[in-house]
N, C-alpha and C positions, 0 to 999 in steps of 0.2 A: 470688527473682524468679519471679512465677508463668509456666508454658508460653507463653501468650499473647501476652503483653505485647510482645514484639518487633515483634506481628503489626498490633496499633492504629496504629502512627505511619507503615500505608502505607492505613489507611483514613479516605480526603480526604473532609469532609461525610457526609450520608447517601446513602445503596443510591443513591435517582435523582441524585443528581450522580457517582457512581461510573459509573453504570449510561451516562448522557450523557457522561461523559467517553469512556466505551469506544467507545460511536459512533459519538463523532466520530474518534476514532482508525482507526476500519475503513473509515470513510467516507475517511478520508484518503488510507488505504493501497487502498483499490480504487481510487479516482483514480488515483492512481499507476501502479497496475497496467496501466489501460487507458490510458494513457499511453506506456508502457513498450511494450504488444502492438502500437500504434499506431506506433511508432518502428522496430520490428520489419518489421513487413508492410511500411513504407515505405522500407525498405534494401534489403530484399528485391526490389519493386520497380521500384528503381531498377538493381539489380544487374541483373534482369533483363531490364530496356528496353536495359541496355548491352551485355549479354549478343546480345542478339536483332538489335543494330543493329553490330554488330561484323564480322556475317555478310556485310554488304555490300559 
């Protein structure tokens, strides 16, 4: 079995469908991300509105 061979049956189409697949995968994952940062700030907050009205 040549060295290689293992390595073909993870390359899907050619380079620009690989290259588009990758992408969309990072486009997914930065969505995500600022998603995530967005959920963050917004706990945050909240914690702090309860925080500050607690005082009363």
């Amino acid at each position: 079995m040549p060295k290689n061979e293992g390595l073909k049956s993870y390359h899907i189409g050619n380079k620009r469908d690989t290259i588009s697949a990758c992408r969309s995968w990072v486009n997914k994952l930065n969505k995500l991300n600022k998603l995530n940062k967005l959920n963050k700030l917004n706990k945050l907050n909240k914690l702090n509105s309860l925080y500050l009205y607690s005082d009363e």
